[in-house]
C-alpha positions as CSV (number, residue, x, y, z in Angstrom):
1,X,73.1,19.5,-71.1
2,X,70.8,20.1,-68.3
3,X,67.2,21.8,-70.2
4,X,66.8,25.6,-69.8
5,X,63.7,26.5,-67.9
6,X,60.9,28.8,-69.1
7,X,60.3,31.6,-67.0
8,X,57.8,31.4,-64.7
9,X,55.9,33.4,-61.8
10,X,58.2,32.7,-59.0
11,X,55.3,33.2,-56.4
12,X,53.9,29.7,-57.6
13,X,55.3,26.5,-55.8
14,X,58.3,24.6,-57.8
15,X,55.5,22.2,-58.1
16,X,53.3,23.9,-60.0
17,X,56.0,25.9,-61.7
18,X,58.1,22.8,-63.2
19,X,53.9,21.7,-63.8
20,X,53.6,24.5,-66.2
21,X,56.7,23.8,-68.2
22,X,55.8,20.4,-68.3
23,X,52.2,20.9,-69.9
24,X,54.0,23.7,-71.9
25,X,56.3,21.4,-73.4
26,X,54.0,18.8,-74.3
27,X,52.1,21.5,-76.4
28,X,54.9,22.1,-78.3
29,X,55.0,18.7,-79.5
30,X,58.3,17.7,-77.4
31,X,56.6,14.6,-76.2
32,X,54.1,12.3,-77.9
33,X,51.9,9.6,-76.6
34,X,54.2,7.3,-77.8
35,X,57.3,8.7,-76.1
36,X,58.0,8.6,-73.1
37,X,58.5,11.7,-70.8
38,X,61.9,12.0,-68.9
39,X,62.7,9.7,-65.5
40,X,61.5,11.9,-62.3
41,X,65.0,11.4,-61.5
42,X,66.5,13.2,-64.7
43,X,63.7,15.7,-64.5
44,X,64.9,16.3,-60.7
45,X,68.1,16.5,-62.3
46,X,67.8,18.7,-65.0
47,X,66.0,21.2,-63.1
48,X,67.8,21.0,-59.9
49,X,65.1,19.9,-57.7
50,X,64.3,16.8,-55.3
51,X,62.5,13.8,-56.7
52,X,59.7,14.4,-54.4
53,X,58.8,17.7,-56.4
54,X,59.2,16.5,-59.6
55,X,57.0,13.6,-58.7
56,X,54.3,15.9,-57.3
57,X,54.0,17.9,-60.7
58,X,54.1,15.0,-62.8
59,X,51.3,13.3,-60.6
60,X,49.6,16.8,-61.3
61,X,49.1,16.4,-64.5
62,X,47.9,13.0,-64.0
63,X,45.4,13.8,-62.0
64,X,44.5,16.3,-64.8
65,X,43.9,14.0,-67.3
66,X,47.4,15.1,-69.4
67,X,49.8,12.2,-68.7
68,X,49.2,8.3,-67.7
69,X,51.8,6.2,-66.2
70,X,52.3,2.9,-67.8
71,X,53.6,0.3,-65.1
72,X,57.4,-0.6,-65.8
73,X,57.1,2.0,-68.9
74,X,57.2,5.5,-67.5
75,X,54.9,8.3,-67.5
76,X,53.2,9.4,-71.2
77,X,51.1,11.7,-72.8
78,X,47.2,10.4,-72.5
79,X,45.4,9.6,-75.6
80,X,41.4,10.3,-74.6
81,X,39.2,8.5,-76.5
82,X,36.9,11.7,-77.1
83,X,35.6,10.4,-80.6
84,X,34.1,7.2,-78.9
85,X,32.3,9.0,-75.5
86,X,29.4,10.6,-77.8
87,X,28.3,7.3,-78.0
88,X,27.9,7.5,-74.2
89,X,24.5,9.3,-74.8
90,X,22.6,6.4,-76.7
91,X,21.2,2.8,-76.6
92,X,20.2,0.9,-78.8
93,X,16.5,-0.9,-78.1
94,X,15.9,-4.0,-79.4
95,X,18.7,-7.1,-79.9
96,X,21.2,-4.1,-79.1
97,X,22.4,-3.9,-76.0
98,X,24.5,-1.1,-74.5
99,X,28.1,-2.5,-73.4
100,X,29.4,0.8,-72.4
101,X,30.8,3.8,-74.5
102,X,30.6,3.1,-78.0
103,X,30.3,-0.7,-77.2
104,X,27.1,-1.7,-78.6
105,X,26.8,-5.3,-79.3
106,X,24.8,-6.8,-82.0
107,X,24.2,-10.6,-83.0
108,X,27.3,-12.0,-83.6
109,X,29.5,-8.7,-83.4
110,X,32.2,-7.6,-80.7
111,X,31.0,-6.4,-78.0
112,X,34.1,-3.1,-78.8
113,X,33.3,-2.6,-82.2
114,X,34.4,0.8,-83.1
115,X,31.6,2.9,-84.2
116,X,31.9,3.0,-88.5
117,X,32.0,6.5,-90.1
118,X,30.0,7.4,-93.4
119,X,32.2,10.6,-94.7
120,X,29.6,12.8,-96.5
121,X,31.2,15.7,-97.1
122,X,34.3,17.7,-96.8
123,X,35.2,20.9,-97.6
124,X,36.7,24.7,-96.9
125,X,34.5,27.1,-96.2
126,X,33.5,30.1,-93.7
127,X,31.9,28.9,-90.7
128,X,28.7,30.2,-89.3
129,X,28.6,33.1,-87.0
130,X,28.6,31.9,-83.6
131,X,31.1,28.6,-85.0
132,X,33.6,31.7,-86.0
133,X,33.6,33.0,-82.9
134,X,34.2,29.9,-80.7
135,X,37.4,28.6,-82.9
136,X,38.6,32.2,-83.1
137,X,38.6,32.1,-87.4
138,X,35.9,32.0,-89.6
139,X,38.5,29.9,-92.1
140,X,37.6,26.6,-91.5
141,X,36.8,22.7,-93.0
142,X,33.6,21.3,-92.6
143,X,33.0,17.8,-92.6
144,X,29.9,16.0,-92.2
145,X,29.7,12.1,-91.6
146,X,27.5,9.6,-90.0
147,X,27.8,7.2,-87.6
148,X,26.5,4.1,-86.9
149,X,26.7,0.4,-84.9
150,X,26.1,-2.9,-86.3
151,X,24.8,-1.3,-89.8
152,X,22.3,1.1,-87.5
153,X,22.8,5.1,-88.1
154,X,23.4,6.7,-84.7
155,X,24.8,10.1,-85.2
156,X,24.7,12.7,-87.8
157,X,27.8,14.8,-87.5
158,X,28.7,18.3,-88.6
159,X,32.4,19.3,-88.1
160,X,34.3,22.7,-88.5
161,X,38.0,22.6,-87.6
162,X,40.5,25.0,-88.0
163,X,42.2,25.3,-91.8
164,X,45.1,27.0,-90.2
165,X,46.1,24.1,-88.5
166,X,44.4,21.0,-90.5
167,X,45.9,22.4,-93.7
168,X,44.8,19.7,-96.7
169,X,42.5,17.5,-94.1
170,X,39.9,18.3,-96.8
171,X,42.1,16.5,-99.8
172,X,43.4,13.5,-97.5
173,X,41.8,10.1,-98.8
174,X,38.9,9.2,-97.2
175,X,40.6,5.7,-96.4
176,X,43.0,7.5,-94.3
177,X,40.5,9.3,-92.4
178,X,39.5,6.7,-90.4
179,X,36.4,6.1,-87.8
180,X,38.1,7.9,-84.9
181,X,39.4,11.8,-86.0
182,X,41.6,12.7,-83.2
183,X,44.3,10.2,-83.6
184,X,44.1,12.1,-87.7
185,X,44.8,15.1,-85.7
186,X,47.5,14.2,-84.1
187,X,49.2,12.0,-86.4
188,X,49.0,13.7,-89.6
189,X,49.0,17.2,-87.8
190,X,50.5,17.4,-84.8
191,X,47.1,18.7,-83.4
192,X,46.6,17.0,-79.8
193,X,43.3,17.3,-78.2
194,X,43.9,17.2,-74.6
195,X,40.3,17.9,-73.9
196,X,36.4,18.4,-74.6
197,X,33.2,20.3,-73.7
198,X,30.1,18.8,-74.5
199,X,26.7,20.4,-74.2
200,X,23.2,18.6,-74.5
201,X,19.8,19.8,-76.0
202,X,17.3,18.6,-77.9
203,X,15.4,19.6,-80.9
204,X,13.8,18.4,-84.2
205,X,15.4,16.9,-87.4
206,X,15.1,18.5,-90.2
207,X,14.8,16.7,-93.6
208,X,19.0,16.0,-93.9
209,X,19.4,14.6,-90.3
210,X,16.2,12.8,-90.9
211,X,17.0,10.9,-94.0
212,X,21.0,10.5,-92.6
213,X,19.4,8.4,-89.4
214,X,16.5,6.9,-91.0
215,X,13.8,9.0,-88.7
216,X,10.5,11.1,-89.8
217,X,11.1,14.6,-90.3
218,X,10.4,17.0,-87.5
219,X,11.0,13.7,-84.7
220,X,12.7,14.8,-81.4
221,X,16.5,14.4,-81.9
222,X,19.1,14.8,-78.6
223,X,22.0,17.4,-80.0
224,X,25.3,16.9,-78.5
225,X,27.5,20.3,-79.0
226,X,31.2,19.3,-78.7
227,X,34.0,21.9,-78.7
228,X,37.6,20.6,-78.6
229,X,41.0,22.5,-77.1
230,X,44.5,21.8,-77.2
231,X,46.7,21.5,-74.0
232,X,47.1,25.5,-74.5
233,X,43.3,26.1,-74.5
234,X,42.6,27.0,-77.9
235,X,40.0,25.9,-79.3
236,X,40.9,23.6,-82.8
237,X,37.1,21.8,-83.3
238,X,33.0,22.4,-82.7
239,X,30.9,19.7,-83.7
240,X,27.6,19.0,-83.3
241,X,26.1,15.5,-83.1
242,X,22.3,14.6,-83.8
243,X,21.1,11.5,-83.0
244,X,18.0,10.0,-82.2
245,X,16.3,11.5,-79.3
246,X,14.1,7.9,-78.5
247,X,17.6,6.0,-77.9
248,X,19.1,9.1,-75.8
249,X,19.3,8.5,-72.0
250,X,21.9,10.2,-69.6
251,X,23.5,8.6,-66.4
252,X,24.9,10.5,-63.2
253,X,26.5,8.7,-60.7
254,X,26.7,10.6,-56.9
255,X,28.5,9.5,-54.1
């Protein structure tokens, strides 16, 4: 049976109409990243319109950042690697060397290890203020963690994500957490995080962050505010990320 099309503002182009259905569907959990979307030919089908359109929507949300196609697979929902790109921010000094994101190499270690995760603490509780406001609910889990490379602290993390839709994240074993959160979010939730906002500043550790990276209290420290959205916008995750401000260096490239 041919699918039943959303309504949609007919002013918009069929591209950017079947576009919005397309990312609307996604958020519903229709497709995963490990399913593959419709041929443009059955989508073309399905919603009675030429290959060429289809193809122009899909290639949309490409460009976006939404879907990746997978030569001789199809097209599929794009798993970012958000968890890993905070690393992005810092190098190591020393026998470290920076190998890209999050692909610090140390004597005799993989040049793509994935940064370990110290879980500290987890548990429900009412978020600050300003955190509130941002995830629209004061009902939220906290967790805080640490990350580090070759046996080196990087990062201390502070988490709040939403409790409405992480229900039990703060019971989960902390074997089944993992390194890397987002895949947890998606797997074990359904939550996708299409994409991310980070903000930079910098300020001074206080005695926690200090004795979590191994720094004096009161040293400079680079903070890295993240918040995270679903493909509908809303916003499922802040975070804030503390690392030494000595290692921090940031990189633009132009033209």
């Amino acid at each position: 049976m041919p699918y039943q099309s959303m309504p949609s503002d007919e002013r918009l182009p069929a591209y950017l109409r079947l576009r919005d259905e397309l990312a609307a569907r996604i958020a519903a959990g229709e497709w995963g990243p490990d399913r593959a979307l419709p041929s443009e030919n059955a989508l073309a089908r399905d919603h009675r319109l030429s290959v060429g359109t289809v193809r122009k929507a899909v290639q949309q949300l490409v460009d976006e950042g939404l879907l990746e196609r997978r030569q001789g697979s199809g097209t599929y929902l794009r798993k970012p690697a958000f968890d890993a790109t905070l690393f992005r921010f810092f190098q190591m000094q020393g026998p470290f060397q920076m190998q890209g994101p999050f692909q610090m190499q140390g004597p005799g270690e993989d040049a793509r290890s994935i940064p370990k995760s110290q879980l500290i603490t987890r548990v429900r509780t009412t978020a600050p203020g300003p955190v509130a406001a941002i995830l629209g609910t004061a009902d939220t889990i906290r967790i805080e963690r640490v990350r580090s490379l070759s046996g080196r602290p990087i990062l201390a993390e502070e988490i709040y994500i939403r409790a409405d839709r992480f229900e039990g994240l703060e019971s989960l074993p902390a074997g089944e957490l993992g390194p890397l959160l987002y895949p947890v979010y998606y797997d074990r939730f359904g939550v996708f995080v299409a994409r991310a906002i980070d903000d930079v500043s910098f300020g001074q550790a206080d005695a926690t962050t200090a004795a979590r990276l191994g720094i004096a209290e009161g040293a400079p420290v680079a903070c890295i505010e993240r918040t995270a959205f679903t493909i509908d916008g809303t916003a499922v995750e802040w975070r804030i990320a503390r690392g030494d401000a000595l290692n921090f260096r940031y990189r633009s490239r132009i033209g």
